[in-house]
N, C-alpha and C positions, 0 to 999 in steps of 0.2 A: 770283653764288654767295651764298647764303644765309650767315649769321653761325651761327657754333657755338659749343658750350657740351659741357662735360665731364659726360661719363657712366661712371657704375660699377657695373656690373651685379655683387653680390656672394653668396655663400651660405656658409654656416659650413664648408664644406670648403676654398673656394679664392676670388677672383678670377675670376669666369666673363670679363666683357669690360670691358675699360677704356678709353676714347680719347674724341677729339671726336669731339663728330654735329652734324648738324642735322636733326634728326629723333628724335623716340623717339615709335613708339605702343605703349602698352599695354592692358591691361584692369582694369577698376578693380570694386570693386563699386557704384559707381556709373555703369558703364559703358566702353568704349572713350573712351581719348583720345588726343591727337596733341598731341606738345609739342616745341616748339619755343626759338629764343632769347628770351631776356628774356619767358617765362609766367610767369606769376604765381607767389607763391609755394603751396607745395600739398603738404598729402599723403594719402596714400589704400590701401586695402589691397585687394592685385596679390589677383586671380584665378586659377587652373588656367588656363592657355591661352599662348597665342607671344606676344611681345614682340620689334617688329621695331628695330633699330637702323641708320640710314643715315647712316654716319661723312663725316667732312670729305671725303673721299679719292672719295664715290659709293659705295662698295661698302656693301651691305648684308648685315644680319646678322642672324641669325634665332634666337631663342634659347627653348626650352621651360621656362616656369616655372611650378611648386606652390608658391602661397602666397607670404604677405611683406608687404612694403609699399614703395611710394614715396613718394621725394623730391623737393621742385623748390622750390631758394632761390638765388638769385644765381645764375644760367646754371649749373649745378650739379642732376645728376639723379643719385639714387643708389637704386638698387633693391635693396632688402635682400631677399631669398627663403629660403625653405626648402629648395628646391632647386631646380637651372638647369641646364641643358645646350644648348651651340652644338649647331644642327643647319643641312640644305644649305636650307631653304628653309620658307615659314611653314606649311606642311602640316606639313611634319616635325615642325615645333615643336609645330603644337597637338598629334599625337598621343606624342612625347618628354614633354609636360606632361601626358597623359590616364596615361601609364605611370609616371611619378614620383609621380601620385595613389594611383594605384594600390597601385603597393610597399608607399607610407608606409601606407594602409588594412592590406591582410597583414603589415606589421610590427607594429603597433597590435596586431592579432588573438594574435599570435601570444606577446606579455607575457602571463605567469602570473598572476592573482591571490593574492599570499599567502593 
C-alpha cells in the first residue's frame, strides 16, 4: 500500500472533498501532473478540466474544476478553485469543468457597465 498524505479540494462555496489519498493528478498550466507522498514542494495554477483523487480507502474520485491553484508542502495538497463539483467518473468531470467555464463566461456577459 502506497503512503498517503491529506487532500483538500476547496471553492468559495464549500469543501468539495477532504480526506487522505495517494494519488492526486491534476492539470496545471504547465501541464498534467501526478502527485504523490512526499513531492516536492509546489505550486501551480489548476486548469478548466477533471482532477482525479484515489483516497487511502482505493476508491476514486473524480472532481470537475474552473480555475484556481494548487498546493503541495509537507504531504499536504490543497486545491483552492473557482469552482468544483464531484461527478461519477473523469468524463464527467472534464465536461462538469467545460459547463462551470462556461456559466462563469455568461455571467461575466451578463454585468452592466455603468
Amino acid at each position: 500500500m502506497a503512503k498517503s498524505f491529506q487532500v483538500d479540494v476547496v471553492s468559495p462555496e464549500a469543501i468539495v472533498w477532504s480526506g487522505e489519498a495517494e494519488l492526486v493528478v491534476a492539470r496545471t498550466s504547465d501541464g498534467e501532473l501526478g502527485i504523490m507522498a512526499d513531492h516536492e514542494p509546489m505550486m501551480g495554477a489548476l486548469t478548466t478540466g477533471a482532477v482525479s483523487v484515489q483516497a487511502e480507502s482505493g476508491e476514486r474520485t473524480s472532481i470537475g474544476v474552473h480555475g484556481g491553484f494548487i498546493q503541495v508542502l509537507n504531504n499536504q495538497v490543497t486545491l483552492i478553485t473557482d469552482r468544483a463539483e464531484i461527478t461519477e467518473d473523469h468524463e464527467a468531470a472534464q465536461q462538469v469543468a467545460k459547463s462551470l467555464a462556461d456559466e462563469q463566461v455568461e455571467a461575466s456577459e451578463d454585468v452592466v457597465e455603468p
